[in-house]
Structure formats: structure tokens, C-alpha cells
C-alpha positions in Angstrom: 12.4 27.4 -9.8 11.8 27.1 -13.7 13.6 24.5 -14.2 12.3 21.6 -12.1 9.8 20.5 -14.9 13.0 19.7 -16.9 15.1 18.0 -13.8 11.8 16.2 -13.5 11.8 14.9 -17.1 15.5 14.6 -17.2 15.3 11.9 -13.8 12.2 10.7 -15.3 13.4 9.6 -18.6 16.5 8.3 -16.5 14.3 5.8 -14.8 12.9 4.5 -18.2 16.4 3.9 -19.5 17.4 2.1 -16.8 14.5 0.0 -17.0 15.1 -0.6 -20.4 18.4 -1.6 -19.6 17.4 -3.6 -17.3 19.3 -2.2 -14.3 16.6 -2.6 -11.6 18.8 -0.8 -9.1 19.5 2.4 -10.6 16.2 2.4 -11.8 14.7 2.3 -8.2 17.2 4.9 -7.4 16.0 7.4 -10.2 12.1 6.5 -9.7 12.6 7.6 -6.3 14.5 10.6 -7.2 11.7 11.4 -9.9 8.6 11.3 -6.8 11.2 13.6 -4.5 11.4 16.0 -6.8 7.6 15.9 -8.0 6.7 16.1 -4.2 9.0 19.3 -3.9 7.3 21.5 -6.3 4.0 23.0 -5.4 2.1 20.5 -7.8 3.0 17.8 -5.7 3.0 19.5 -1.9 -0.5 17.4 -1.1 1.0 14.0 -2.1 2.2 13.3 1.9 -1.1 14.4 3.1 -2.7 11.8 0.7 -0.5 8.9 1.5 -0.7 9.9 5.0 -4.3 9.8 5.1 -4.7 6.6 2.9 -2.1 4.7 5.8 -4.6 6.4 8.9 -7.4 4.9 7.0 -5.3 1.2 6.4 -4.3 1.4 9.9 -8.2 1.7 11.2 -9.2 -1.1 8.8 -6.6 -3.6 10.0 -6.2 -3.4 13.5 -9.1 -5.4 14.2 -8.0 -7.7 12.5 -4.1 -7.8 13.9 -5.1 -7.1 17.2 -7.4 -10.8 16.9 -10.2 -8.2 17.9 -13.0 -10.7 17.3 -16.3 -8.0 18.1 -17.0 -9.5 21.2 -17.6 -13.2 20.5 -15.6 -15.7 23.4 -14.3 -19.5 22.5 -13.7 -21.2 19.6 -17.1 -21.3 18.1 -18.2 -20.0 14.6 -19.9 -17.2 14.2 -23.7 -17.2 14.7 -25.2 -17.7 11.6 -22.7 -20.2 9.8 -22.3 -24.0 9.3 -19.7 -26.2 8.7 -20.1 -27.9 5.5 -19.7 -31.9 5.7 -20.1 -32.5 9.4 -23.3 -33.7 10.6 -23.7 -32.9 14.7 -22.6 -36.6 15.4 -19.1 -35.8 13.6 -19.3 -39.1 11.5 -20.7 -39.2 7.9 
């Protein structure tokens, strides 16, 4: 399809305008136009393995911390290692 470079440009430079013109809705509507058609040609076929693979690796990193996975530590006290500033062991200053 020879002419998806252009339809690219076309919806592309249809996003600036609307930008310019400050119409924030149409402009979403063409930006997301502009990556459909990008990810449609061949140039752009790995784009959903890339953003699929950047989310698995999001996922892993935070859901330890969603989960309140805490690495095996139990109660409420700090982690070994740390102080709390300003309190002395009597709790008064």
C-alpha cells in the first residue's frame, strides 16, 4: 500500500492543526488515528510487542508493592536497619 506514508502525513499534520487550534478533542482523535495507521504498516508491526512487554515488566515491578507484599517482614515495625528521626526510646524529647 504506497500510499500509507501520505495517509500517515495527511492524519499527522491533522493532529498538529488541531492542536494549534486548540481543539483537544479532535486532536486526540487524529493522534490516535496517526499511531493506528503507523502500527498497521510493517514499520510499525513490533510497536504492540514493545508496549506489551514494557506493561509485563510494570506489572512485575508493582505488584509487590499493590499486593502490600512486604518481603517477609510481620507487624508494624520498621525495617531492620532504620531509625526514626526525633524520638528518643522513652518517646518524650
Amino acid at each position: 500500500m504506497p500510499s500509507a506514508g501520505i495517509l500517515i502525513l495527511l492524519v499527522a499534520f491533522g493532529t498538529w492543526a488541531c492542536v494549534k487550534g486548540r481543539a483537544a478533542g479532535a486532536a486526540a482523535g487524529c493522534a490516535a488515528l496517526t499511531v493506528l495507521f503507523v502500527v498497521a504498516t510493517p514499520v510499525g508491526s513490533g510497536v504492540p510487542d514493545v508496549v506489551a512487554g514494557l506493561f509485563s515488566v510494570l506489572d512485575r515491578v508493582t505488584s509487590p508493592v499493590l499486593n502490600d507484599e512486604t518481603g517477609g517482614a510481620t507487624g508494624d515495625a520498621p525495617p531492620a536497619g532504620s531509625r526514626t528521626v526525633g524520638v528518643e526510646s522513652g518517646g518524650r524529647r
